[in-house]
N, CA, C and O atoms as a GROMACS GRO file, in nm:
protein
  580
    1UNK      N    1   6.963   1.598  -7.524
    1UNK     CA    2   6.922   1.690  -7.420
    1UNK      C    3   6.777   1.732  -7.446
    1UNK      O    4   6.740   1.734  -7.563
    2UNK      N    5   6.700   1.761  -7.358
    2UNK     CA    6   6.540   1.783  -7.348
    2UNK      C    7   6.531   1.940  -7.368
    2UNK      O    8   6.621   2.017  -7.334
    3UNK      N    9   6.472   1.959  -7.396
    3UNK     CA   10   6.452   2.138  -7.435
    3UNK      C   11   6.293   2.150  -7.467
    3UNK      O   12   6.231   2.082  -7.549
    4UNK      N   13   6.242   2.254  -7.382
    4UNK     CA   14   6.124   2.304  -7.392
    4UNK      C   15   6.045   2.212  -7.317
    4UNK      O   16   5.948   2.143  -7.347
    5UNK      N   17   6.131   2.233  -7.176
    5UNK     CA   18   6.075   2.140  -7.055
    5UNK      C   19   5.961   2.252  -6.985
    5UNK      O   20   5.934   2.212  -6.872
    6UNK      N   21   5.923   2.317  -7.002
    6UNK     CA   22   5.866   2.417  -6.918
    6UNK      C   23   5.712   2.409  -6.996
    6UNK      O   24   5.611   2.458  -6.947
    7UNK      N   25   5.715   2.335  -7.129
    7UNK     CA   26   5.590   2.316  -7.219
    7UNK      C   27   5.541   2.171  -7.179
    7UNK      O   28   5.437   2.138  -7.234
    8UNK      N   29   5.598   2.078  -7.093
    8UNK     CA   30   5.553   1.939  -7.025
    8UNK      C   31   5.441   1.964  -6.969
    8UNK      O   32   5.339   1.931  -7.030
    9UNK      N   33   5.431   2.014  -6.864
    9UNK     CA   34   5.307   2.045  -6.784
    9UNK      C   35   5.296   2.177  -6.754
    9UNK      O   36   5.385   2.262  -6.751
   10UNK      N   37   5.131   2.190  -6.723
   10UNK     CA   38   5.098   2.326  -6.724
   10UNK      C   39   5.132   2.350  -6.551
   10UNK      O   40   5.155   2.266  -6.464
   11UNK      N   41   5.124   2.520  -6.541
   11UNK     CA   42   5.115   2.532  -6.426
   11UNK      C   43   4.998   2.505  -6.333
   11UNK      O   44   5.008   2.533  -6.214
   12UNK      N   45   4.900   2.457  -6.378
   12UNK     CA   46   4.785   2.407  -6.284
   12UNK      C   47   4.818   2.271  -6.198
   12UNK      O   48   4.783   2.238  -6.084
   13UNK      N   49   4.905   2.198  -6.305
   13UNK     CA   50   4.929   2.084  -6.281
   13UNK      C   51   5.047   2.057  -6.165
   13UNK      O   52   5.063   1.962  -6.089
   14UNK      N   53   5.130   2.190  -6.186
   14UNK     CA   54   5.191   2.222  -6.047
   14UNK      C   55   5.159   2.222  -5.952
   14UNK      O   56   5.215   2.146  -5.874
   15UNK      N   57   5.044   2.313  -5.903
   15UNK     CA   58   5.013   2.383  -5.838
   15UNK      C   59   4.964   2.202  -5.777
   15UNK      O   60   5.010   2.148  -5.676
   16UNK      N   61   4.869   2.145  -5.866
   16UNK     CA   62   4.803   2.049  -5.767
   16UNK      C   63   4.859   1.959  -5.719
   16UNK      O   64   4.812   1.908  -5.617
   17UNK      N   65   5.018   1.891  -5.795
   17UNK     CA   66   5.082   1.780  -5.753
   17UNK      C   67   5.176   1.861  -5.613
   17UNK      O   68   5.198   1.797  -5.510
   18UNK      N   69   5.207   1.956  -5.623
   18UNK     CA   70   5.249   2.009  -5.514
   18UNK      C   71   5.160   2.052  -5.369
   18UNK      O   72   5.218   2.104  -5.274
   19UNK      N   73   5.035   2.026  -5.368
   19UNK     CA   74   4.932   2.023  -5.296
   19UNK      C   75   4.948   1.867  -5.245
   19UNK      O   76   4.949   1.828  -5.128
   20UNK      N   77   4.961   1.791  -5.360
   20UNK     CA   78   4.974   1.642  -5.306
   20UNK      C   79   5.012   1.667  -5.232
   20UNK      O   80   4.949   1.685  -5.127
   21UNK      N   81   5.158   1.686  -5.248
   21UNK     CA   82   5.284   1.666  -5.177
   21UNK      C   83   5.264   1.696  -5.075
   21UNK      O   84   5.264   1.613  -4.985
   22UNK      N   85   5.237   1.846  -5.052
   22UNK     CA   86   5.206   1.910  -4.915
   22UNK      C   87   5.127   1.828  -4.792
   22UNK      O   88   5.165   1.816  -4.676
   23UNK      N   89   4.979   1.765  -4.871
   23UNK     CA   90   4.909   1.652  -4.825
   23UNK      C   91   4.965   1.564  -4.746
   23UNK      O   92   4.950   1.563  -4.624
   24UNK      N   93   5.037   1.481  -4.813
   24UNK     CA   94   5.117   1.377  -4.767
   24UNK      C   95   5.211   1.421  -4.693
   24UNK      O   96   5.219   1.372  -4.580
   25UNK      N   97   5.304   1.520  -4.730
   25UNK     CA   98   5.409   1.538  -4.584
   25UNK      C   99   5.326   1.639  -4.472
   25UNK      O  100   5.390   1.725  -4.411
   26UNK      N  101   5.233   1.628  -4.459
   26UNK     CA  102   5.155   1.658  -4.297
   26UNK      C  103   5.078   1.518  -4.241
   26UNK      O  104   5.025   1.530  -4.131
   27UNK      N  105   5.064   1.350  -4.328
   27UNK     CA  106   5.065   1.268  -4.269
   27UNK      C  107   5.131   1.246  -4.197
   27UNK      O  108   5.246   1.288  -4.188
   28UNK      N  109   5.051   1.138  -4.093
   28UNK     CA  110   5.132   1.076  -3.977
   28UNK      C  111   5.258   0.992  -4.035
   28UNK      O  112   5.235   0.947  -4.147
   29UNK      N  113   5.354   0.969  -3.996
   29UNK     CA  114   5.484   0.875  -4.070
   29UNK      C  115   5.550   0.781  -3.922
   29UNK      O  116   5.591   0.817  -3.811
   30UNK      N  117   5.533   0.662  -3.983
   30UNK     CA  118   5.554   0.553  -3.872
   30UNK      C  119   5.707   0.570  -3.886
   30UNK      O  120   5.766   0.580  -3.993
   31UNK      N  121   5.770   0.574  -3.746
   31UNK     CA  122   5.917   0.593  -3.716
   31UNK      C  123   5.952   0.468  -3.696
   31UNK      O  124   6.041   0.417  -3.765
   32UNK      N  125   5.862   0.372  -3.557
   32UNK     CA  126   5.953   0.238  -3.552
   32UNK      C  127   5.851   0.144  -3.514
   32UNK      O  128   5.776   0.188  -3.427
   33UNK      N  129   5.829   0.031  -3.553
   33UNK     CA  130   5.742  -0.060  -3.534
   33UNK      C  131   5.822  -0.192  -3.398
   33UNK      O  132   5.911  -0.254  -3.456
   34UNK      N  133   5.809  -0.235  -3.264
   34UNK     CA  134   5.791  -0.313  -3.214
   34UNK      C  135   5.760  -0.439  -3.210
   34UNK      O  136   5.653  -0.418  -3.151
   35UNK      N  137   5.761  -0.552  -3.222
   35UNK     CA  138   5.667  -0.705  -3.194
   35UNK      C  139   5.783  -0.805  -3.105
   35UNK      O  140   5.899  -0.844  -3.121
   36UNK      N  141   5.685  -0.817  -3.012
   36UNK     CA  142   5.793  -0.921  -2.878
   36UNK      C  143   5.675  -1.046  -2.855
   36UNK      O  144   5.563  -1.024  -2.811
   37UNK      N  145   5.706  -1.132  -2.880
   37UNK     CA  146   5.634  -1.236  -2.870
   37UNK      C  147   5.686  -1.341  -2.758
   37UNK      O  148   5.807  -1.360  -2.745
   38UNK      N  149   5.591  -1.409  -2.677
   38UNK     CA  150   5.623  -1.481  -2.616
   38UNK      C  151   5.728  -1.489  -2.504
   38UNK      O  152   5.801  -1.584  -2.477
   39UNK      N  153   5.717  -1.341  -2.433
   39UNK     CA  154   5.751  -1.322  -2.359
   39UNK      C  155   5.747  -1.374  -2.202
   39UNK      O  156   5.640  -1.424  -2.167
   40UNK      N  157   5.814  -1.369  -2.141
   40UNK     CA  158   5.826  -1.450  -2.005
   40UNK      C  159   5.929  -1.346  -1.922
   40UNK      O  160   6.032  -1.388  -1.869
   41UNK      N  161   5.894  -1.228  -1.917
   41UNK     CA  162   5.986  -1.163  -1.813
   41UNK      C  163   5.926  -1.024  -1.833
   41UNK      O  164   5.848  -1.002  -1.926
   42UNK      N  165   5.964  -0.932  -1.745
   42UNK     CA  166   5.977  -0.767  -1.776
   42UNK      C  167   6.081  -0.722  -1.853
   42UNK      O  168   6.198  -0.738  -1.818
   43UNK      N  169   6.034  -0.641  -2.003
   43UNK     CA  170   6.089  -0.586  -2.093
   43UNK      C  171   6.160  -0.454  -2.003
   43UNK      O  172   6.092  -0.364  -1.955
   44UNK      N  173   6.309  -0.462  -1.993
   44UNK     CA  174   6.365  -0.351  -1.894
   44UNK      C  175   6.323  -0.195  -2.046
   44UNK      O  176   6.306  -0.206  -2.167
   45UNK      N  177   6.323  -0.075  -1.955
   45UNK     CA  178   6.329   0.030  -2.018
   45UNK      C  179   6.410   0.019  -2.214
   45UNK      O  180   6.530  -0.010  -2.220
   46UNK      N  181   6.366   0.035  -2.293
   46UNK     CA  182   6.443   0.014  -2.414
   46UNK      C  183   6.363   0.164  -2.524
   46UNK      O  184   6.247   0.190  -2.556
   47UNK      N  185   6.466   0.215  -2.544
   47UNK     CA  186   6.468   0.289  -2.679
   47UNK      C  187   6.403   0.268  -2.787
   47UNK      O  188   6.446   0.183  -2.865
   48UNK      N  189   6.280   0.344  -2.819
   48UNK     CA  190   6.265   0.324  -2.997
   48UNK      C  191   6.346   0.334  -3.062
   48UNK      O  192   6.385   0.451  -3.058
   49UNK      N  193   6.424   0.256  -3.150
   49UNK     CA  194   6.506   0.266  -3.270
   49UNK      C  195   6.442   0.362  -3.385
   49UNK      O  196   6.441   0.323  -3.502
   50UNK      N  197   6.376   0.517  -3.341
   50UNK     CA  198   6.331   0.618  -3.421
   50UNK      C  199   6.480   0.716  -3.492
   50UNK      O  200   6.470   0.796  -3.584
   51UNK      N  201   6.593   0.685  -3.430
   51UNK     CA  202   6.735   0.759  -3.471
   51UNK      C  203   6.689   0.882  -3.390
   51UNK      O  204   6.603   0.880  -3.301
   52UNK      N  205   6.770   1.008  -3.438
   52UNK     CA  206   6.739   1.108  -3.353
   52UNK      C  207   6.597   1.169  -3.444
   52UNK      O  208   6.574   1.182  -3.565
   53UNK      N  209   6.530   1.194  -3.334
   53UNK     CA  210   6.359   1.264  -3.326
   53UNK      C  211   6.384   1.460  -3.328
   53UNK      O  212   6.471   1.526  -3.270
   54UNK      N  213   6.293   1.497  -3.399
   54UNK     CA  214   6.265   1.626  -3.397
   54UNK      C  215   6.143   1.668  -3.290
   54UNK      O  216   6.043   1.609  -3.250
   55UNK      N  217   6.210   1.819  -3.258
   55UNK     CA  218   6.075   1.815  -3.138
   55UNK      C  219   5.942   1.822  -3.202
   55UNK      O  220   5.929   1.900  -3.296
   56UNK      N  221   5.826   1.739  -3.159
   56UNK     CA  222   5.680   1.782  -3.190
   56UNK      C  223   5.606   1.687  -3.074
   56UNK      O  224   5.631   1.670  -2.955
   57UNK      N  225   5.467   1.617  -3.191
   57UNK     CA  226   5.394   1.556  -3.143
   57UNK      C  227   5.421   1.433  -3.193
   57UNK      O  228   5.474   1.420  -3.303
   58UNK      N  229   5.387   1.336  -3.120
   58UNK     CA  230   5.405   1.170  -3.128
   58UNK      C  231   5.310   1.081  -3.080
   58UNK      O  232   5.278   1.086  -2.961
   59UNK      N  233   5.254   0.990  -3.166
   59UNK     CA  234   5.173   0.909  -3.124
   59UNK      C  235   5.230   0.759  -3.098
   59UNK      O  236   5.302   0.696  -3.175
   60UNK      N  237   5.190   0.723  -2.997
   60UNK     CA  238   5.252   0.600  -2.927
   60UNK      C  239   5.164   0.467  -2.914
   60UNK      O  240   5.126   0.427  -2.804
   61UNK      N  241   5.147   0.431  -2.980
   61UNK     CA  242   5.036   0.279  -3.005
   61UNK      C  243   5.108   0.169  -2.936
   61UNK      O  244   5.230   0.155  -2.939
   62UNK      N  245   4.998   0.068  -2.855
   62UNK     CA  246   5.032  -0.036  -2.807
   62UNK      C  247   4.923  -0.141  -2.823
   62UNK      O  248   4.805  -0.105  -2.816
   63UNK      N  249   4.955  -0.268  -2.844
   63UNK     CA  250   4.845  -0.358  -2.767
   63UNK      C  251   4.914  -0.482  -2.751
   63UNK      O  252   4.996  -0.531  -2.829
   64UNK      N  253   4.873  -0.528  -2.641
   64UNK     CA  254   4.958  -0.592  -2.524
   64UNK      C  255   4.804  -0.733  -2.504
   64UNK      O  256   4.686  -0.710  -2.481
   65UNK      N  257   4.876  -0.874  -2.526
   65UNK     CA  258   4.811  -0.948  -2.506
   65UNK      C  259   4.836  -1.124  -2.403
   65UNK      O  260   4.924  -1.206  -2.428
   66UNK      N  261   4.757  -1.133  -2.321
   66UNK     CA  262   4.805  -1.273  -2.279
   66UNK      C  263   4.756  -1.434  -2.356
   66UNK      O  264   4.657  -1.501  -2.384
   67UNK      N  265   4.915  -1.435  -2.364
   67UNK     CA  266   4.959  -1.570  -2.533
   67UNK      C  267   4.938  -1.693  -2.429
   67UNK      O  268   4.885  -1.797  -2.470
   68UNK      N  269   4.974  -1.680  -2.310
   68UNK     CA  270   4.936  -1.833  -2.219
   68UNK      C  271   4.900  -1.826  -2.095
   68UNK      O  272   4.976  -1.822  -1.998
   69UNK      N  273   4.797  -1.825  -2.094
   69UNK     CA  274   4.741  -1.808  -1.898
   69UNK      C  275   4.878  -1.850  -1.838
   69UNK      O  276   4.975  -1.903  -1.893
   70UNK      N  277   4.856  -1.807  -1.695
   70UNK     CA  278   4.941  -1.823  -1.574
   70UNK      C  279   4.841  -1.935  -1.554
   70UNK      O  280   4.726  -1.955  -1.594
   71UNK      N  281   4.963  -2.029  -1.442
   71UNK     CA  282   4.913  -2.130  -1.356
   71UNK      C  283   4.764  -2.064  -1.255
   71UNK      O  284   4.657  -2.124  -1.240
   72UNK      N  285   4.791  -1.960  -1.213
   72UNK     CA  286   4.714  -1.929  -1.103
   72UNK      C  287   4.721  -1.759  -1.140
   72UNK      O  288   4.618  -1.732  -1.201
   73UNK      N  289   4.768  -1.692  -1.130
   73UNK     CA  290   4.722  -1.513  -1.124
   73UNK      C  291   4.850  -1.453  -1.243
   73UNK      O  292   4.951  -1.520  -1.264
   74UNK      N  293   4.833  -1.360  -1.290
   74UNK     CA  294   4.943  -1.281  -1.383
   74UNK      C  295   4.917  -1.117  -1.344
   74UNK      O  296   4.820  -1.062  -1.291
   75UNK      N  297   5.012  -1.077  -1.378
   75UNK     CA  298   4.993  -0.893  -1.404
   75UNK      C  299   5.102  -0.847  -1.478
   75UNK      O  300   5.216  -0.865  -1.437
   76UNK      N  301   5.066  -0.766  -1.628
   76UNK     CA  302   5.131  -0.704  -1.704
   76UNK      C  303   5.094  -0.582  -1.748
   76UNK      O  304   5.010  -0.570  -1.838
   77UNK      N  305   5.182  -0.433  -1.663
   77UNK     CA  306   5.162  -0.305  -1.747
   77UNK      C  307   5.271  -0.273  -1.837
   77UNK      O  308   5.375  -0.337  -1.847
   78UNK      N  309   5.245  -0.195  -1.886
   78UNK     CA  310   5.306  -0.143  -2.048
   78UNK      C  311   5.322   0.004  -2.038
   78UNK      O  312   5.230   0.081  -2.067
   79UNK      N  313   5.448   0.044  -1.993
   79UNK     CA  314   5.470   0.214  -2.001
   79UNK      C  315   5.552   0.287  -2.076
   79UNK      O  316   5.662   0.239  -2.105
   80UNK      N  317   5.530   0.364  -2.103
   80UNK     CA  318   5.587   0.474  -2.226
   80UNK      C  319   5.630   0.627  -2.112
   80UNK      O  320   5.558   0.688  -2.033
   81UNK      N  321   5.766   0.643  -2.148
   81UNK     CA  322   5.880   0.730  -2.126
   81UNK      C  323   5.872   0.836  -2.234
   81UNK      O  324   5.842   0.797  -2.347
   82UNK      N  325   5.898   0.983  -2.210
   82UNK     CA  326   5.942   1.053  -2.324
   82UNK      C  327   6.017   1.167  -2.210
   82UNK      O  328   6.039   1.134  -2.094
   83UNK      N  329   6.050   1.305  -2.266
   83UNK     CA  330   6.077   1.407  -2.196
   83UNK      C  331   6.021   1.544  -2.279
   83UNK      O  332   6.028   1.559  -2.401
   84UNK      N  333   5.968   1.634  -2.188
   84UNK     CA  334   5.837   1.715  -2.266
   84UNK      C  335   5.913   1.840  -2.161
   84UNK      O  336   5.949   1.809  -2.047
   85UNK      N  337   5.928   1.967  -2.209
   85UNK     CA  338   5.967   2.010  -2.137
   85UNK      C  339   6.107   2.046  -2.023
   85UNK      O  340   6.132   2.125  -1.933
   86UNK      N  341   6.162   1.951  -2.083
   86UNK     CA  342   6.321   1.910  -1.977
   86UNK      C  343   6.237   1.828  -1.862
   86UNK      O  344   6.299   1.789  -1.763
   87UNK      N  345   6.125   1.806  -1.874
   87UNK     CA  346   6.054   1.686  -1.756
   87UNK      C  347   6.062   1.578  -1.784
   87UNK      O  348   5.971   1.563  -1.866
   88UNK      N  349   6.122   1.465  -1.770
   88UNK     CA  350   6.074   1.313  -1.784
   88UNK      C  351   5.895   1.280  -1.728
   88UNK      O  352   5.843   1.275  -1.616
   89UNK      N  353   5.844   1.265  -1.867
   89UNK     CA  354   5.692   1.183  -1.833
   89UNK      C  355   5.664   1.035  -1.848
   89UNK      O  356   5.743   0.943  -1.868
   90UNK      N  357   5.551   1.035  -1.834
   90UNK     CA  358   5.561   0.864  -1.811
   90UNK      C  359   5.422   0.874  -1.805
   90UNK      O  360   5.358   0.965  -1.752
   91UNK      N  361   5.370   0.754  -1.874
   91UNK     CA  362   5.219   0.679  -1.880
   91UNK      C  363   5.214   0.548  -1.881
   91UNK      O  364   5.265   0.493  -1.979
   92UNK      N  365   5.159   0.472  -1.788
   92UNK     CA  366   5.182   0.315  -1.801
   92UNK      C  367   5.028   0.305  -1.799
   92UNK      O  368   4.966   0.398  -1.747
   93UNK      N  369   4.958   0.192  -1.855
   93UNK     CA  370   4.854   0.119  -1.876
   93UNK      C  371   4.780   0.089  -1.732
   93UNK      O  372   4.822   0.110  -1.618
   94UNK      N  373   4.647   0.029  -1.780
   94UNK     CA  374   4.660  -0.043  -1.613
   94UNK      C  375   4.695  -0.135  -1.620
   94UNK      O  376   4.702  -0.170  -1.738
   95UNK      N  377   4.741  -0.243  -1.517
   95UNK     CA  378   4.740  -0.367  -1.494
   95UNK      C  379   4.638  -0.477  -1.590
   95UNK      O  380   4.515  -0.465  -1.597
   96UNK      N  381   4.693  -0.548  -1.636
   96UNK     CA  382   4.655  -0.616  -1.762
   96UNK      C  383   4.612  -0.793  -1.634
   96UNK      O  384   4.689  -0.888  -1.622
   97UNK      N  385   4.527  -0.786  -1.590
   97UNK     CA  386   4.509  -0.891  -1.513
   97UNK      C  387   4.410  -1.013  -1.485
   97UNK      O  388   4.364  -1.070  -1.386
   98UNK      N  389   4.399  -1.025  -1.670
   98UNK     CA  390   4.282  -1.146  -1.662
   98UNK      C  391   4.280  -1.260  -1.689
   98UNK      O  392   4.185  -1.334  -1.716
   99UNK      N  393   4.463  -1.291  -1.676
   99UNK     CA  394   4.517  -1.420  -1.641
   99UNK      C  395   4.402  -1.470  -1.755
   99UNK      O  396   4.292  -1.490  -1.704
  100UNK      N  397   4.409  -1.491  -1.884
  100UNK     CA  398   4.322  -1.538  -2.007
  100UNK      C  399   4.361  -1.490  -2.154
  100UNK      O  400   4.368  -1.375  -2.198
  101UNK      N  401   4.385  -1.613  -2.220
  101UNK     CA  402   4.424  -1.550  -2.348
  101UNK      C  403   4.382  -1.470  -2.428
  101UNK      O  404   4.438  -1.409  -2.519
  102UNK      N  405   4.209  -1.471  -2.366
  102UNK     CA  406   4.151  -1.346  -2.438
  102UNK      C  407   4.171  -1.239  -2.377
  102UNK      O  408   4.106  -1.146  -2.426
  103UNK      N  409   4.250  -1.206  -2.268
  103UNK     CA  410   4.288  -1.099  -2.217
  103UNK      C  411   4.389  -0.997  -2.294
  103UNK      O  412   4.488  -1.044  -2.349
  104UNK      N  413   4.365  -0.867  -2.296
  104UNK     CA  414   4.394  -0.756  -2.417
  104UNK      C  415   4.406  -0.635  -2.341
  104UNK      O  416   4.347  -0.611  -2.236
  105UNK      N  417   4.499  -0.549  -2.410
  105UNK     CA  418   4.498  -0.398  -2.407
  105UNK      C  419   4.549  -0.317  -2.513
  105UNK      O  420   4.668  -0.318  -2.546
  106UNK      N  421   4.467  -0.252  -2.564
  106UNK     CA  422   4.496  -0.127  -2.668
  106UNK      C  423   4.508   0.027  -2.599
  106UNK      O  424   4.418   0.077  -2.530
  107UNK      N  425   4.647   0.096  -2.633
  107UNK     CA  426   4.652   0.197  -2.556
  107UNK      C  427   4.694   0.309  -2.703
  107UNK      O  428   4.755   0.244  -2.788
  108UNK      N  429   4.680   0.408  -2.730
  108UNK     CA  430   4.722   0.525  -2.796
  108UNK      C  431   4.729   0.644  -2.733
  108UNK      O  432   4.638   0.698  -2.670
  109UNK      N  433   4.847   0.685  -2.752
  109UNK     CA  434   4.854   0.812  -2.693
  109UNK      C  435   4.942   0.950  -2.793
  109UNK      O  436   5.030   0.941  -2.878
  110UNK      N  437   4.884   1.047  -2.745
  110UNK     CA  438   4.942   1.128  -2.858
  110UNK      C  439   5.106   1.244  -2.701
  110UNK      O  440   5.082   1.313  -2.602
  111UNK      N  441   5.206   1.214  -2.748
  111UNK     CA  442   5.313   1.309  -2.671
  111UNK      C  443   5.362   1.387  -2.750
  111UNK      O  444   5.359   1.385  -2.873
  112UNK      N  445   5.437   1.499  -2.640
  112UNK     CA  446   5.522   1.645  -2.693
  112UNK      C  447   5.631   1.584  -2.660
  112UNK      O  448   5.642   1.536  -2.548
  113UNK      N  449   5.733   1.576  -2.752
  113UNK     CA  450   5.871   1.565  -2.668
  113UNK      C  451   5.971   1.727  -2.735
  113UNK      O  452   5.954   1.801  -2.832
  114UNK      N  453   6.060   1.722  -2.639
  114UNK     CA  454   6.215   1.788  -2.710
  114UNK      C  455   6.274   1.757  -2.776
  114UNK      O  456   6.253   1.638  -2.797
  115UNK      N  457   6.372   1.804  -2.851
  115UNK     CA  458   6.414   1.819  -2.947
  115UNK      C  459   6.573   1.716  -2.909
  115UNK      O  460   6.665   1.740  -2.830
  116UNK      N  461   6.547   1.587  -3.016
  116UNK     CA  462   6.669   1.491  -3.000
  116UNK      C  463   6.650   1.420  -2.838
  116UNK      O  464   6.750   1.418  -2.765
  117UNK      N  465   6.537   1.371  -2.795
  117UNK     CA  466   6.518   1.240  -2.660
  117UNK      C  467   6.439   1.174  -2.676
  117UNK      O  468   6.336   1.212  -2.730
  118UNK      N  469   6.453   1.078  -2.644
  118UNK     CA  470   6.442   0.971  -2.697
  118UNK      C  471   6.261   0.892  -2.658
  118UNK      O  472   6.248   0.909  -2.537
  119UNK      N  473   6.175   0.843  -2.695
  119UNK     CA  474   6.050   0.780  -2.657
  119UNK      C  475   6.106   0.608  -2.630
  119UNK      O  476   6.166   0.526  -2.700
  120UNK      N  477   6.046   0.610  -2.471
  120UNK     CA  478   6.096   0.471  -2.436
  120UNK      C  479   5.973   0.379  -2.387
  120UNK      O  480   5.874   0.426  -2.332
  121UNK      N  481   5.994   0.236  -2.416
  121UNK     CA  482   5.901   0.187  -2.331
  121UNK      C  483   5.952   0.068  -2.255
  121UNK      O  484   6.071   0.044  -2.238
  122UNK      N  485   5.842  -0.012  -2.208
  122UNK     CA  486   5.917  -0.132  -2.052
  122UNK      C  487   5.767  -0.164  -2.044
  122UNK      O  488   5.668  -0.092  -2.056
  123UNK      N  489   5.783  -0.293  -2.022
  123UNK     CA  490   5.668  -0.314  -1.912
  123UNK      C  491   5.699  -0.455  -1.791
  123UNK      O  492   5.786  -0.541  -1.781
  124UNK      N  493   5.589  -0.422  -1.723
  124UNK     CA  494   5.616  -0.465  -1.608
  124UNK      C  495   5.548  -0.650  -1.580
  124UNK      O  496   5.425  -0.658  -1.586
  125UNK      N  497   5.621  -0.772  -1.553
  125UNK     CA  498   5.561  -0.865  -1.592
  125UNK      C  499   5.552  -0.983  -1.431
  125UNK      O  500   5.647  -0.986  -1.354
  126UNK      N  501   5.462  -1.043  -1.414
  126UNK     CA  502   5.444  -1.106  -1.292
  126UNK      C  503   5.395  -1.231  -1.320
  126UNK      O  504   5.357  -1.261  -1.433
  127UNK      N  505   5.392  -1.300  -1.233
  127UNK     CA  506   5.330  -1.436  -1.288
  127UNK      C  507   5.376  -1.509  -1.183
  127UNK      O  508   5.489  -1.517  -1.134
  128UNK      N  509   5.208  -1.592  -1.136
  128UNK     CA  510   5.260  -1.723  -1.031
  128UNK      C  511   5.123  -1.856  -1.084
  128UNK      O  512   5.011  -1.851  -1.136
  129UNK      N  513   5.216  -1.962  -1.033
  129UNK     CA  514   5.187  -2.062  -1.069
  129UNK      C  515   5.243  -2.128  -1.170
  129UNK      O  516   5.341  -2.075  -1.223
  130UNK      N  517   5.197  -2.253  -1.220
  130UNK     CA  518   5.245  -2.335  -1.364
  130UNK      C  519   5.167  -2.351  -1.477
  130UNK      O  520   5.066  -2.336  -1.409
  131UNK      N  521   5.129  -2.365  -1.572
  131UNK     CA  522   5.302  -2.258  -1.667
  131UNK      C  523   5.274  -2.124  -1.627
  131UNK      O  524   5.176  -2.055  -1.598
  132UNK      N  525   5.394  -2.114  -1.634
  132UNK     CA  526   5.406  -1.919  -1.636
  132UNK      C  527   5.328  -1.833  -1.723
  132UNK      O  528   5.294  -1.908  -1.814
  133UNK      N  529   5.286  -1.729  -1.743
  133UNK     CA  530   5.241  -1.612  -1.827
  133UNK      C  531   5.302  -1.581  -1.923
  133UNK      O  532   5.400  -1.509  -1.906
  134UNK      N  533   5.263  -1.630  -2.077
  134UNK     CA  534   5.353  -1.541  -2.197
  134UNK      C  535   5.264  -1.451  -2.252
  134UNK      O  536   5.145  -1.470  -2.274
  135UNK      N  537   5.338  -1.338  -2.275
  135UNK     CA  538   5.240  -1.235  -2.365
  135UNK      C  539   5.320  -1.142  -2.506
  135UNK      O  540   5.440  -1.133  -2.534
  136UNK      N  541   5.228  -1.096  -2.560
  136UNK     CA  542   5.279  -1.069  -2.681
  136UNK      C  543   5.205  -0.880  -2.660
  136UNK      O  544   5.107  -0.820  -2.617
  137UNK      N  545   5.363  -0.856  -2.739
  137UNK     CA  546   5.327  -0.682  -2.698
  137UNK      C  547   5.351  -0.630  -2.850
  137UNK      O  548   5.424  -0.706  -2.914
  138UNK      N  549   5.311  -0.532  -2.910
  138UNK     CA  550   5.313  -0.452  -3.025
  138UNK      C  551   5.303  -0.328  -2.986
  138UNK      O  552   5.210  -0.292  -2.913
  139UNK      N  553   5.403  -0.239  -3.034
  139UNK     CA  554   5.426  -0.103  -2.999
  139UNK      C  555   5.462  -0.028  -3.147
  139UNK      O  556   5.528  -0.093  -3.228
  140UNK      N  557   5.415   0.121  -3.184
  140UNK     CA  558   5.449   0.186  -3.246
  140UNK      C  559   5.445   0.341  -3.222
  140UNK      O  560   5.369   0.407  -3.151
  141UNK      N  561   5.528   0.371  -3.285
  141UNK     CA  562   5.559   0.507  -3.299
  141UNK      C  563   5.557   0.582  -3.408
  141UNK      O  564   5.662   0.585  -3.471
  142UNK      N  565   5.453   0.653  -3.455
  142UNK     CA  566   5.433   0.802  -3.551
  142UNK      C  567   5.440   0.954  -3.486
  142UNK      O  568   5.387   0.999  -3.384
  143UNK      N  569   5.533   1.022  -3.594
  143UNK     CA  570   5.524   1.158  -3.621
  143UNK      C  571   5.407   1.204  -3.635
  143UNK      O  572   5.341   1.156  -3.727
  144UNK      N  573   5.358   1.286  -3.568
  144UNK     CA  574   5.221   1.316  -3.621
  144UNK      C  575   5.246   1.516  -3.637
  144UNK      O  576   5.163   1.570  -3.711
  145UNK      N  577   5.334   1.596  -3.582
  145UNK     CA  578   5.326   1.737  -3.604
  145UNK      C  579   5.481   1.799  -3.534
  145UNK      O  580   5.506   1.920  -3.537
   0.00000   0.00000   0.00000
């Protein structure tokens, strides 16, 4: 048995590793990470797999890219669901429409939700001509307060 545990470290040394601590649990903490590749349709409405959420602030990262031109024209937005208030909100991107693989969107957003509902996203996918439009989407979700 250990005895004369209270002579290990001083109390300064408390004081500062517990400052760590403090530090670090007011970082942001990633809840659920996303990656859909090679997509060919509209992602219907789907749930972050965050489990149940505490009410605060949330940051919602996306970037949304076209993996294979359309034959002829494409359009892909990317929207994020939460409920703030007992209100259902909603933010979708613009129209992602430059039918080009170097075509891109980076979106961040910081939301309030309530306490235990859920942050959702979907997006919306179009495409004419041959081959069709694939795109690749990355979504995340941090705690931030």
């Amino acid at each position: 048995m250990l005895t004369g545990l209270r002579e290990l470290i001083t109390r300064d040394w408390v004081r500062y590793l517990q400052s760590a601590i403090d530090i670090i649990n007011k970082c942001a903490r990633e809840m659920d990470v996303v990656s859909k590749e090679a997509q060919t349709a509209s992602l219907s409405t789907t749930v972050f797999n965050t489990g149940t959420l505490d009410p605060g602030v949330y940051r919602v990262s996306y970037n949304a890219r076209i993996a294979v031109a359309a034959g002829t024209s494409s359009s892909l937005t990317v929207t994020i669901t939460w409920t703030d208030g007992g209100v259902t909100q909603t933010q979708a991107g613009a129209a992602i429409t430059g039918n080009s693989t170097t075509t891109q969107q980076n979106n961040t957003m910081l939301i309030h939700i309530d306490k235990a509902t859920d942050i959702k996203y979907a997006t919306t996918y179009a495409t004419s001509g041959s081959p069709a439009m694939k795109y690749n989407v990355y979504l995340l979700v941090e705690k931030i307060g």
